[in-house]
N, C-alpha and C positions, 0 to 999 in steps of 0.2 A: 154262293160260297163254294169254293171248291173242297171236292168232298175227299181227296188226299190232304190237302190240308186241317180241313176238318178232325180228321183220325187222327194228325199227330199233336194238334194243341192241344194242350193244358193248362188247367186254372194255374196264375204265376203263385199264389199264396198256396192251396194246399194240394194242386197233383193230378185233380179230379179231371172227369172229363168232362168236357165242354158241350152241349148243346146248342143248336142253330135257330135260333127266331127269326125267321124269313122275312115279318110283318113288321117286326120292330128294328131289325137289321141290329141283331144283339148275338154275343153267345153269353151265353147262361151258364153259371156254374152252381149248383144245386145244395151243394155242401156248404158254401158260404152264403149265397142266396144273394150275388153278383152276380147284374149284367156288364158286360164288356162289349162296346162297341164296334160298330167298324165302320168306316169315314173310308170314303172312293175306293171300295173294295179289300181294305186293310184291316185286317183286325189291331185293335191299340189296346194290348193286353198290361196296360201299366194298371195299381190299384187305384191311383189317382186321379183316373178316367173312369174307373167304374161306377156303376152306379148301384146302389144299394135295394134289393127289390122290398118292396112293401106287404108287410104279413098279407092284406087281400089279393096278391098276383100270386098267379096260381105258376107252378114250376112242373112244366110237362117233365 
Protein backbone atom coordinates (compact mmCIF):
# COMPACT_ATOMS: atom_id res chain seq x y z
CA UNK A 1 0.00 0.00 0.00
CA UNK A 2 1.16 3.14 -0.80
CA UNK A 3 2.10 4.95 2.23
CA UNK A 4 1.21 8.72 0.61
CA UNK A 5 -1.94 7.37 0.10
CA UNK A 6 -2.15 5.69 3.24
CA UNK A 7 -1.82 9.42 5.19
CA UNK A 8 -4.58 10.80 3.24
CA UNK A 9 -7.53 8.25 3.45
CA UNK A 10 -10.08 8.33 5.71
CA UNK A 11 -12.75 6.26 7.24
CA UNK A 12 -15.90 7.46 4.73
CA UNK A 13 -18.47 7.27 7.77
CA UNK A 14 -16.60 8.99 10.65
CA UNK A 15 -12.99 10.85 9.61
CA UNK A 16 -10.84 8.60 11.39
CA UNK A 17 -7.65 7.38 10.27
CA UNK A 18 -7.24 4.33 8.66
CA UNK A 19 -4.81 1.65 9.36
CA UNK A 20 -3.07 -0.97 7.04
CA UNK A 21 -3.39 -4.95 7.48
CA UNK A 22 -0.83 -6.06 5.24
CA UNK A 23 -1.91 -9.89 6.08
CA UNK A 24 -5.40 -9.49 5.63
CA UNK A 25 -5.07 -6.61 2.79
CA UNK A 26 -7.73 -4.55 4.81
CA UNK A 27 -7.63 -0.88 6.25
CA UNK A 28 -8.95 -0.81 9.58
CA UNK A 29 -10.87 1.81 11.08
CA UNK A 30 -10.80 1.59 14.84
CA UNK A 31 -13.56 3.91 15.82
CA UNK A 32 -16.19 1.97 14.05
CA UNK A 33 -14.41 -1.39 14.24
CA UNK A 34 -14.46 -1.54 9.96
CA UNK A 35 -12.32 -3.35 7.86
CA UNK A 36 -12.35 -2.04 4.30
CA UNK A 37 -10.74 -3.80 1.72
CA UNK A 38 -8.64 -3.45 -1.24
CA UNK A 39 -9.14 -5.68 -4.47
CA UNK A 40 -5.79 -5.23 -7.27
CA UNK A 41 -4.38 -2.72 -5.18
CA UNK A 42 -7.50 -0.44 -4.59
CA UNK A 43 -8.81 0.37 -1.66
CA UNK A 44 -13.06 0.20 -1.95
CA UNK A 45 -13.88 2.52 0.69
CA UNK A 46 -17.75 2.17 0.26
CA UNK A 47 -19.66 0.94 3.74
CA UNK A 48 -21.17 -1.75 1.81
CA UNK A 49 -18.00 -3.32 1.23
CA UNK A 50 -16.96 -3.24 4.59
CA UNK A 51 -16.74 -5.73 6.64
CA UNK A 52 -17.73 -5.54 10.35
CA UNK A 53 -14.63 -6.75 12.71
CA UNK A 54 -15.75 -9.23 15.39
CA UNK A 55 -15.43 -8.29 19.21
CA UNK A 56 -12.43 -11.37 19.32
CA UNK A 57 -10.23 -9.41 16.42
CA UNK A 58 -7.93 -7.48 18.09
CA UNK A 59 -7.60 -3.67 16.42
CA UNK A 60 -3.72 -2.75 16.52
Amino acid sequence: MDRKLLDILVCPLCKSKLTYDKKAGELICKADRLAFPIRDGIPVMLEEEARSLSPEEEVE
